[in-house]
N, C-alpha and C positions, 0 to 999 in steps of 0.2 A: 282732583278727586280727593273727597276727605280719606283719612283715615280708617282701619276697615278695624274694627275689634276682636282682638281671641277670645274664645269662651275656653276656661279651664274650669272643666268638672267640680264637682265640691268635693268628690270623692276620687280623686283619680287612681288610676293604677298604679301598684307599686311591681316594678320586676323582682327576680329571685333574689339579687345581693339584696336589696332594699327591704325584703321583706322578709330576709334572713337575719338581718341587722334588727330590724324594729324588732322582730320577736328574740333576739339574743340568742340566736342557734345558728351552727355552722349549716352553709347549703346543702351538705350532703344530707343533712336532717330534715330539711325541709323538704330537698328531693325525694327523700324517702315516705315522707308523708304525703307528698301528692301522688307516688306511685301507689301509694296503699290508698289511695282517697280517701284520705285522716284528715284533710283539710281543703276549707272552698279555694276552689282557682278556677279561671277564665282560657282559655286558649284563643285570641285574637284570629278569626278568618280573613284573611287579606282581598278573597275575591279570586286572587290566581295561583289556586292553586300551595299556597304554602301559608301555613301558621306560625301566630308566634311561640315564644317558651310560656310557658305559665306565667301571668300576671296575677297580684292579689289585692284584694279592693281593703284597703285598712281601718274600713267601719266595721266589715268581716272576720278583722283578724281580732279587733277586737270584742266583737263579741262572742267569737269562739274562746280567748284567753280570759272571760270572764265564768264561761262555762268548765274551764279545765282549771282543776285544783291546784296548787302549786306545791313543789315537794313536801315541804313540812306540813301543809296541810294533809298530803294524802297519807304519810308518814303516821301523823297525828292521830288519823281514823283506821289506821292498821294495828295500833298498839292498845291492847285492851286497858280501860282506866286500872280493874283490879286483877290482878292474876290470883 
């Protein structure tokens, strides 16, 4: 029998350490944004009966973190040029 091939995704999932790490936030943060659904996530159906934790697809988190300002910018547009 030959060899059989894996196909791995171009985009695959990242779990919560993983995608607490890439975006530089503690997981209770990230918890808290998928409670608030502040952010896209996946819940995997197994078939029987049980799911997984939140998975996030990191073509998603990136174009979410291009949409959200970053401190000093939102900083930047809170502070009026002339008082």
């Amino acid at each position: 029998m030959g060899k059989s091939k894996i196909t791995v995704p171009a985009d695959p999932f990242l779990n919560m350490a993983s995608a607490a790490a890439y975006l530089g936030m503690p997981i209770t943060t990230l918890r808290r944004l998928c409670a608030g659904h502040k952010i896209v996530y996946h819940v995997i159906d197994y078939g029987d009966g049980h799911k997984s934790h939140p998975r996030f697809r990191k073509s998603e988190l990136d174009a979410m973190m291009e949409r959200v300002p970053t401190v000093a910018e939102a900083v930047a547009a809170a502070i009026p040029d002339k008082i």
